[in-house]
PDBQT receptor file of N, H, CA, C and O in Angstrom, charges set to zero:
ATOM      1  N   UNK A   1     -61.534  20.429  33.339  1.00  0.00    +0.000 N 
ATOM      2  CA  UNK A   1     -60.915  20.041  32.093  1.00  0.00    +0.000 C 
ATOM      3  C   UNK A   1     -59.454  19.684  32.370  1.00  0.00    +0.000 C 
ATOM      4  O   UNK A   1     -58.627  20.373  32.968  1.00  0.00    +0.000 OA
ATOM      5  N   UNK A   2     -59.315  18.623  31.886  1.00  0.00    +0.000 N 
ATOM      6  H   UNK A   2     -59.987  18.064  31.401  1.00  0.00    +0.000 HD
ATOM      7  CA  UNK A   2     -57.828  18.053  31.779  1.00  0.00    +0.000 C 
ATOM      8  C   UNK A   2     -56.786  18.354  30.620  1.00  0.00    +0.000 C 
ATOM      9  O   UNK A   2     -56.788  17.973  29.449  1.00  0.00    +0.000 OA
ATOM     10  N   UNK A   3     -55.819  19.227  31.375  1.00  0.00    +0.000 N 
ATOM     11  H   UNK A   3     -55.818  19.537  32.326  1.00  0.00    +0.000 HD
ATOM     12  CA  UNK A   3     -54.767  19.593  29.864  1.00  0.00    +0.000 C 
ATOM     13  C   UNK A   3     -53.494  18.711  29.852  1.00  0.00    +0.000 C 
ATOM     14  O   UNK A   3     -52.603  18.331  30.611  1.00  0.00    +0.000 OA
ATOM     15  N   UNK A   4     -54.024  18.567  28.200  1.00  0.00    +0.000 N 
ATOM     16  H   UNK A   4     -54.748  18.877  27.584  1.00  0.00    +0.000 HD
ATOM     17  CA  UNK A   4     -52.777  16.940  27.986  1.00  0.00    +0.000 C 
ATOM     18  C   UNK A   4     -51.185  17.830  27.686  1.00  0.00    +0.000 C 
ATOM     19  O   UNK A   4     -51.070  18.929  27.143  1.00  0.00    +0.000 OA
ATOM     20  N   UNK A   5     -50.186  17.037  28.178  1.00  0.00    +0.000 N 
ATOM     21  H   UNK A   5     -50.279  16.144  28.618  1.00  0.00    +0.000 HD
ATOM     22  CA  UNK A   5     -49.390  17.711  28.238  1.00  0.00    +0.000 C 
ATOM     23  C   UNK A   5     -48.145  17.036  26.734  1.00  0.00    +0.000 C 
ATOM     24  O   UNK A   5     -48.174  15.808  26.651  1.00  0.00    +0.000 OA
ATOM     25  N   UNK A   6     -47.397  17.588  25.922  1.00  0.00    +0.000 N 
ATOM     26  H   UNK A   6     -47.373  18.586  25.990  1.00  0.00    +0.000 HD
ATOM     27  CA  UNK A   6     -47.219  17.152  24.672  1.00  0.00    +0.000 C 
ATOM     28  C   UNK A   6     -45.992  15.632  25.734  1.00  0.00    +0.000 C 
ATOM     29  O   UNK A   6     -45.764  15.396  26.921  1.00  0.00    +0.000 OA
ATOM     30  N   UNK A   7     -45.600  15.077  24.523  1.00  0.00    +0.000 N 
ATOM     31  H   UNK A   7     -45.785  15.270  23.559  1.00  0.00    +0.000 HD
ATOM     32  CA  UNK A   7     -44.643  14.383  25.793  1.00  0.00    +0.000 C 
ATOM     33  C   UNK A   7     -43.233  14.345  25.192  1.00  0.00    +0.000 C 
ATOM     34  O   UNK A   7     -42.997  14.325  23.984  1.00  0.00    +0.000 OA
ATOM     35  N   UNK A   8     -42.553  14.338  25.932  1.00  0.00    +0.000 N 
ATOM     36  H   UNK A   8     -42.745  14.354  26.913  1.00  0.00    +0.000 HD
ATOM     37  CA  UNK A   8     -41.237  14.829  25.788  1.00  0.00    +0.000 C 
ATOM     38  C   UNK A   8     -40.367  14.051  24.883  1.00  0.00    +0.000 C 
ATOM     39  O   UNK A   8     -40.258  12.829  24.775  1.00  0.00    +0.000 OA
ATOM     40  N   UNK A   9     -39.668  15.173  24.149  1.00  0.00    +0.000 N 
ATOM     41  H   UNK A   9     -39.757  16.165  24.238  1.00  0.00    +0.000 HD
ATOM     42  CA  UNK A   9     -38.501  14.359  22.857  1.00  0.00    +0.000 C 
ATOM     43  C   UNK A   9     -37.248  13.602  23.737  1.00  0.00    +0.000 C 
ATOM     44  O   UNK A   9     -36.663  13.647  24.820  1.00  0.00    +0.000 OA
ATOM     45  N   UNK A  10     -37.290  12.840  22.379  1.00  0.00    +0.000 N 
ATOM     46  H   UNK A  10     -37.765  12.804  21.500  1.00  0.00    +0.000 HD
ATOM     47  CA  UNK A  10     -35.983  11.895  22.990  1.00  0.00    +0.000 C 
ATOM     48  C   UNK A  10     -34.997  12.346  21.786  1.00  0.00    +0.000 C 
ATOM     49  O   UNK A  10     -35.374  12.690  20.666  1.00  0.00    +0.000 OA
ATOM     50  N   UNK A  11     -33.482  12.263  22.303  1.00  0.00    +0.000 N 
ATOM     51  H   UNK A  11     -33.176  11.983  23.212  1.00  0.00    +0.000 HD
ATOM     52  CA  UNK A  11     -32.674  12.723  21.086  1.00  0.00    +0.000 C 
ATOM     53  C   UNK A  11     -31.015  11.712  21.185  1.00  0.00    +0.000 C 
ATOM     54  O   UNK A  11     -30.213  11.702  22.119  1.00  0.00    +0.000 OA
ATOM     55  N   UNK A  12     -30.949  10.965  19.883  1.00  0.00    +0.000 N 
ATOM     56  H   UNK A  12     -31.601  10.973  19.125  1.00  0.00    +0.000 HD
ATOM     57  CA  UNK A  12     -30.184   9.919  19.785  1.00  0.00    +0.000 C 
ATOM     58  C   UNK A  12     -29.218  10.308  20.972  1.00  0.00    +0.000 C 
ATOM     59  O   UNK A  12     -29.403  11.260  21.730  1.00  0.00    +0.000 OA
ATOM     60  N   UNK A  13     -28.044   9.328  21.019  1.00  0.00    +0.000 N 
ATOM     61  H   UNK A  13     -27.895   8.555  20.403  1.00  0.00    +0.000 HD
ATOM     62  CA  UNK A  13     -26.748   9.584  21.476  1.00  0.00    +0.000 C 
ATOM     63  C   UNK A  13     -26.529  10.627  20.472  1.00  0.00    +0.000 C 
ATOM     64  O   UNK A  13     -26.506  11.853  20.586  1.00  0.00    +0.000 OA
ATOM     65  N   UNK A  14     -26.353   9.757  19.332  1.00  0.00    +0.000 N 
ATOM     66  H   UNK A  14     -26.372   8.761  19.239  1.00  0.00    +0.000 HD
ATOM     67  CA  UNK A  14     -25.469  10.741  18.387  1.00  0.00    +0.000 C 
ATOM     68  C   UNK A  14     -25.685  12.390  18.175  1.00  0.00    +0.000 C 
ATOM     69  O   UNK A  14     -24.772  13.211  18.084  1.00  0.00    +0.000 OA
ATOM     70  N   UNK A  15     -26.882  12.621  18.130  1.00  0.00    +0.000 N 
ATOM     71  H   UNK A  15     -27.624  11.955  18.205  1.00  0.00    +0.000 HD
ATOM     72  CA  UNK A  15     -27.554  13.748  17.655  1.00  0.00    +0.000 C 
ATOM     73  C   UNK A  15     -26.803  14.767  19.663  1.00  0.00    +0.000 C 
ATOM     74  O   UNK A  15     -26.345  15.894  19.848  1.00  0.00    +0.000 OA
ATOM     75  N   UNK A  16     -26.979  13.976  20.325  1.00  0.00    +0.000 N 
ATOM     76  H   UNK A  16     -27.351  13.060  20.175  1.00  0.00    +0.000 HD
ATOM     77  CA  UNK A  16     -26.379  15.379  21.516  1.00  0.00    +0.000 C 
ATOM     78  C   UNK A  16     -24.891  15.185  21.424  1.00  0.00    +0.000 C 
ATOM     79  O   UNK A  16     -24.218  16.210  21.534  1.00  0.00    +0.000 OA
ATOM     80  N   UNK A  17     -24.229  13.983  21.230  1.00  0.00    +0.000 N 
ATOM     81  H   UNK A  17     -24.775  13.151  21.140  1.00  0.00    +0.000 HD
ATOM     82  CA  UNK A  17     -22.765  14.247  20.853  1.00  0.00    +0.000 C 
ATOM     83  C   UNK A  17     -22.183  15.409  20.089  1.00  0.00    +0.000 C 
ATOM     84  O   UNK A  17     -21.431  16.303  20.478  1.00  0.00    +0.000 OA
ATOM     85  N   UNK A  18     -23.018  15.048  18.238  1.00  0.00    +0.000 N 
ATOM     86  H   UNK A  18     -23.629  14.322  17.922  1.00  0.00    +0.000 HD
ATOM     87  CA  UNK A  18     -22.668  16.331  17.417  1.00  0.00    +0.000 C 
ATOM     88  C   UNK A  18     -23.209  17.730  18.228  1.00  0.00    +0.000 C 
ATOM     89  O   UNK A  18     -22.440  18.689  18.285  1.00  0.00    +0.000 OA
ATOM     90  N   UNK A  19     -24.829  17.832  18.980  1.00  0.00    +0.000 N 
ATOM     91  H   UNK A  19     -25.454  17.052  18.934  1.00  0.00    +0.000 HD
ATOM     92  CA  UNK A  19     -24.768  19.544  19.730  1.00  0.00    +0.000 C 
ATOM     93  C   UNK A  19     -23.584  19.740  20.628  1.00  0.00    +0.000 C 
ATOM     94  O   UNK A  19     -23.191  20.889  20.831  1.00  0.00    +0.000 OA
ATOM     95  N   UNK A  20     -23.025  18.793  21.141  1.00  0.00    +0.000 N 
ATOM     96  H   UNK A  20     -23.344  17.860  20.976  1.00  0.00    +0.000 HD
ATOM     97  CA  UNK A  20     -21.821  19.127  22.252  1.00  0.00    +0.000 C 
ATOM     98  C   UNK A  20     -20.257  19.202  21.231  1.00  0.00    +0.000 C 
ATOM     99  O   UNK A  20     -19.330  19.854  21.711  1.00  0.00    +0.000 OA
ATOM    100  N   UNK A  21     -20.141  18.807  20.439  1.00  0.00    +0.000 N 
ATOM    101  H   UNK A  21     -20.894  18.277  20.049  1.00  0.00    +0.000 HD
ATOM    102  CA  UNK A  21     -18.825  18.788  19.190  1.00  0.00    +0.000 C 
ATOM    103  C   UNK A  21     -19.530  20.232  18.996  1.00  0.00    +0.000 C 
ATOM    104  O   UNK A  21     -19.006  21.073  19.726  1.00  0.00    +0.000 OA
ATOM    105  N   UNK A  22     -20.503  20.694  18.260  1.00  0.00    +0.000 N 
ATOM    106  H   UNK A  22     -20.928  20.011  17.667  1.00  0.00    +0.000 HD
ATOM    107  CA  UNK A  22     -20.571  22.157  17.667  1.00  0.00    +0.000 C 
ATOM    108  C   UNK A  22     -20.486  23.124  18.681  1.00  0.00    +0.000 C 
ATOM    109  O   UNK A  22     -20.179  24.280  18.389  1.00  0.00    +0.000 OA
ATOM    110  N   UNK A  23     -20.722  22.791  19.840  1.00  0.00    +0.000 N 
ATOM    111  H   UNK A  23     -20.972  21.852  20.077  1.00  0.00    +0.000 HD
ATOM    112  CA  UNK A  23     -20.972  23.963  21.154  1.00  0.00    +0.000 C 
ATOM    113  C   UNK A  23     -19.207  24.039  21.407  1.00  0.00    +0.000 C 
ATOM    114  O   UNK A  23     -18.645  25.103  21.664  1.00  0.00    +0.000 OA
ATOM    115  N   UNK A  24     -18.592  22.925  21.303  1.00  0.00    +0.000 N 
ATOM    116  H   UNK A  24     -19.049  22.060  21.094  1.00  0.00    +0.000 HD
ATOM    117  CA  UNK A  24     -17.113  23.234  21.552  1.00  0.00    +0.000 C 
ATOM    118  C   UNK A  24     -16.482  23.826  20.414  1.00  0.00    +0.000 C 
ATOM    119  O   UNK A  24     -15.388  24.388  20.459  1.00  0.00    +0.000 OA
ATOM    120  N   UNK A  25     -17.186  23.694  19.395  1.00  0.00    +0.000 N 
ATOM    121  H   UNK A  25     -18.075  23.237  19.358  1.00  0.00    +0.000 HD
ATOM    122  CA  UNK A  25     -16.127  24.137  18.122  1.00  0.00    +0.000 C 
ATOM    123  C   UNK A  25     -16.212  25.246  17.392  1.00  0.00    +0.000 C 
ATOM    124  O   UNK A  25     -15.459  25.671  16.515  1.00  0.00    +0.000 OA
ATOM    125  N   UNK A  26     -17.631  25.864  18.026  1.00  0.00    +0.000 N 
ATOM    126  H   UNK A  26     -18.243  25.519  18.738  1.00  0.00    +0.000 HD
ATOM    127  CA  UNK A  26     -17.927  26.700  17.481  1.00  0.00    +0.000 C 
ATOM    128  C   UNK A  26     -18.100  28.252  18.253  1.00  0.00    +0.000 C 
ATOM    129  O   UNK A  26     -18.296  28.201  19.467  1.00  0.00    +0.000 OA
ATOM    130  N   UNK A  27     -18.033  29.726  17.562  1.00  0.00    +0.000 N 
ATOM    131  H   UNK A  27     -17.874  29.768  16.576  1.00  0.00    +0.000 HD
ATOM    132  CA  UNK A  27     -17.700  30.802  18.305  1.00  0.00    +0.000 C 
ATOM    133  C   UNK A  27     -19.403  31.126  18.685  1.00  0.00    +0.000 C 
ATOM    134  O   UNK A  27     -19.585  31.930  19.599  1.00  0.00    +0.000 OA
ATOM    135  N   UNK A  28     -20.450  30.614  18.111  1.00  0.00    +0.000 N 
ATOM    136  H   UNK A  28     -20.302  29.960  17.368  1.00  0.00    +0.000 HD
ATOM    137  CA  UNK A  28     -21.252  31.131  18.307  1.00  0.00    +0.000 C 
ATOM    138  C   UNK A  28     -22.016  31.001  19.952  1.00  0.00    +0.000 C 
ATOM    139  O   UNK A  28     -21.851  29.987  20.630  1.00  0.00    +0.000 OA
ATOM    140  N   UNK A  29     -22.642  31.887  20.316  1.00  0.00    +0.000 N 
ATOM    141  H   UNK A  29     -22.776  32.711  19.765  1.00  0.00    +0.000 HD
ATOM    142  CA  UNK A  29     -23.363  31.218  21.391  1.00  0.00    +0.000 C 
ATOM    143  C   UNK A  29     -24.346  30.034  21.210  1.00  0.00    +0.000 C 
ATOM    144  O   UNK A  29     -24.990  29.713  20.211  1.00  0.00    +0.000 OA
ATOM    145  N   UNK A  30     -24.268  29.235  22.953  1.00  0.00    +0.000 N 
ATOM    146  H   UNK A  30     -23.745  29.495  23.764  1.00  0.00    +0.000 HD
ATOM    147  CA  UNK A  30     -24.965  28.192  23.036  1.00  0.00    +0.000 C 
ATOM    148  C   UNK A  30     -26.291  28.200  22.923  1.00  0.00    +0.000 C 
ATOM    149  O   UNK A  30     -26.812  27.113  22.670  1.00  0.00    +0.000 OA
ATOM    150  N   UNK A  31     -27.020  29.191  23.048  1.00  0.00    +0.000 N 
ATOM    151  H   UNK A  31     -26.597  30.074  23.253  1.00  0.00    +0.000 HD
ATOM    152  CA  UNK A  31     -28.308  29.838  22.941  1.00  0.00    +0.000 C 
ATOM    153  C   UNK A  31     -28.648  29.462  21.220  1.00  0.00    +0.000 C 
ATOM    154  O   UNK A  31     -29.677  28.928  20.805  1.00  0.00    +0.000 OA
ATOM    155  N   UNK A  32     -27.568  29.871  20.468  1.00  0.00    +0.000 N 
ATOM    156  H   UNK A  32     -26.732  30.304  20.805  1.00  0.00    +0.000 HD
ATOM    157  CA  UNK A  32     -28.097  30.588  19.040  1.00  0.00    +0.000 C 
ATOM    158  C   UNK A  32     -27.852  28.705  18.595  1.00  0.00    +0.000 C 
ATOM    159  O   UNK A  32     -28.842  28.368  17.945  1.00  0.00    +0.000 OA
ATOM    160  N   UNK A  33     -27.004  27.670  18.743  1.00  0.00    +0.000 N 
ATOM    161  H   UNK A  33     -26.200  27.943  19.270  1.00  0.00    +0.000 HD
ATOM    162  CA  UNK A  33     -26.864  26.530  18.378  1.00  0.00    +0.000 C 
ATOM    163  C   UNK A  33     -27.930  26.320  18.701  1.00  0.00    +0.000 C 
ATOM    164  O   UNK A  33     -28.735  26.367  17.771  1.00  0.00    +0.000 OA
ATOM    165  N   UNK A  34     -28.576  25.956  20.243  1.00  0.00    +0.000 N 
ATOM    166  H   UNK A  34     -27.922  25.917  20.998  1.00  0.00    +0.000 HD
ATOM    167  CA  UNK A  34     -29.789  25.788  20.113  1.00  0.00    +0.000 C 
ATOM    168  C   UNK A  34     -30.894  25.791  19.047  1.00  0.00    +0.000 C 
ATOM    169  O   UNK A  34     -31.443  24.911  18.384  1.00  0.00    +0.000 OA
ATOM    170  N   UNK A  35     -31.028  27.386  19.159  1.00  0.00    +0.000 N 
ATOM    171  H   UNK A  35     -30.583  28.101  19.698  1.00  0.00    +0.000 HD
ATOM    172  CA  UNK A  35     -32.360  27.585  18.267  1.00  0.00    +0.000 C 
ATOM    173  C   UNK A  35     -32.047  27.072  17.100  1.00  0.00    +0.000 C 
ATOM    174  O   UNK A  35     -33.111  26.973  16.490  1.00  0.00    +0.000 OA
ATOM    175  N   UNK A  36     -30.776  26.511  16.140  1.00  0.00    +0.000 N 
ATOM    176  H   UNK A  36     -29.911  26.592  16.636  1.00  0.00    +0.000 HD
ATOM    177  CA  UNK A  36     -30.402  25.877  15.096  1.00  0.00    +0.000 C 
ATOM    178  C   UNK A  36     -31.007  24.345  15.113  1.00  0.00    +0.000 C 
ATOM    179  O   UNK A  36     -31.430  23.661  14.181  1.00  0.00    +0.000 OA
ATOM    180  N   UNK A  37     -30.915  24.120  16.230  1.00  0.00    +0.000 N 
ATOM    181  H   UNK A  37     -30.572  24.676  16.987  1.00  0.00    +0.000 HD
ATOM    182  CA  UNK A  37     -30.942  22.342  16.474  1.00  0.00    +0.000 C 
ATOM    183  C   UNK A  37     -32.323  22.450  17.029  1.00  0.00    +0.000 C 
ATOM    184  O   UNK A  37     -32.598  21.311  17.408  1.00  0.00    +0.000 OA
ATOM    185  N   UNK A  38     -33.410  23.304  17.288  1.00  0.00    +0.000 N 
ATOM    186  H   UNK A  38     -33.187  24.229  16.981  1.00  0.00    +0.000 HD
ATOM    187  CA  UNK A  38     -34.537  23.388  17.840  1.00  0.00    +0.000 C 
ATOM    188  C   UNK A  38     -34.839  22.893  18.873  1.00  0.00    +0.000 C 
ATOM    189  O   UNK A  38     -35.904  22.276  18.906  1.00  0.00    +0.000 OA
ATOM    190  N   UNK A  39     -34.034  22.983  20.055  1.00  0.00    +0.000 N 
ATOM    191  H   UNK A  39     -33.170  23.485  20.028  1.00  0.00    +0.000 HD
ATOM    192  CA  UNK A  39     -33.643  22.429  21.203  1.00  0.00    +0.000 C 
ATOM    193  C   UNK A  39     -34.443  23.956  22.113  1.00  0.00    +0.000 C 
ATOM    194  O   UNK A  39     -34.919  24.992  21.649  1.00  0.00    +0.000 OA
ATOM    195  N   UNK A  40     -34.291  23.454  23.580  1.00  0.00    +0.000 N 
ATOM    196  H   UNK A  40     -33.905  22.612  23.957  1.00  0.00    +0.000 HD
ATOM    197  CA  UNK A  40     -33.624  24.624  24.670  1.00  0.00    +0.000 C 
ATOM    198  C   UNK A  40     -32.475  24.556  25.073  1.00  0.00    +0.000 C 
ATOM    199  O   UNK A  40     -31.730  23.581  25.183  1.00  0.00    +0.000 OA
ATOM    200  N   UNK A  41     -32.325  25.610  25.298  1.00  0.00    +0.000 N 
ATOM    201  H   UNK A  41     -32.930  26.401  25.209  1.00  0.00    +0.000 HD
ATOM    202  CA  UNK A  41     -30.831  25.709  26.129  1.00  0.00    +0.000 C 
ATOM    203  C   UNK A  41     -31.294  25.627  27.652  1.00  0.00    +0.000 C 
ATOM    204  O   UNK A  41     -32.231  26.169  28.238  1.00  0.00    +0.000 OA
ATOM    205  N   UNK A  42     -30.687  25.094  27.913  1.00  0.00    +0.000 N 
ATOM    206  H   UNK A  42     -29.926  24.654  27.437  1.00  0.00    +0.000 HD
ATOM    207  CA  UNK A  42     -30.587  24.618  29.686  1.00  0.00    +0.000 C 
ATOM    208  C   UNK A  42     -28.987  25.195  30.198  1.00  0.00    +0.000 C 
ATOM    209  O   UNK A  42     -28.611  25.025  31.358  1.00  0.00    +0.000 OA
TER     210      UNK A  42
C-alpha cells in the first residue's frame, strides 16, 4: 500500500513578512506565534 503524502503549504511573501514583524515585535515566544499562525516552528 502506497501512503499519499498531504503536499506542502505555500505561504505569500506577505503572510511570512508579517510572522517575522510579530516574532520581532513581540514578547511572546516563537513557538506560541507559531501555533497562532498554524505554522511549525523550525
Amino acid at each position: 500500500m502506497t501512503k499519499h503524502r498531504k503536499p506542502y503549504k505555500t505561504f505569500t511573501r506577505e503572510f511570512k513578512l508579517e510572522a517575522l514583524r510579530m516574532m520581532e515585535q513581540s514578547d511572546k515566544p516563537s513557538s506560541e506565534i507559531a501555533a497562532e499562525l498554524g505554522i511549525r516552528r523550525r
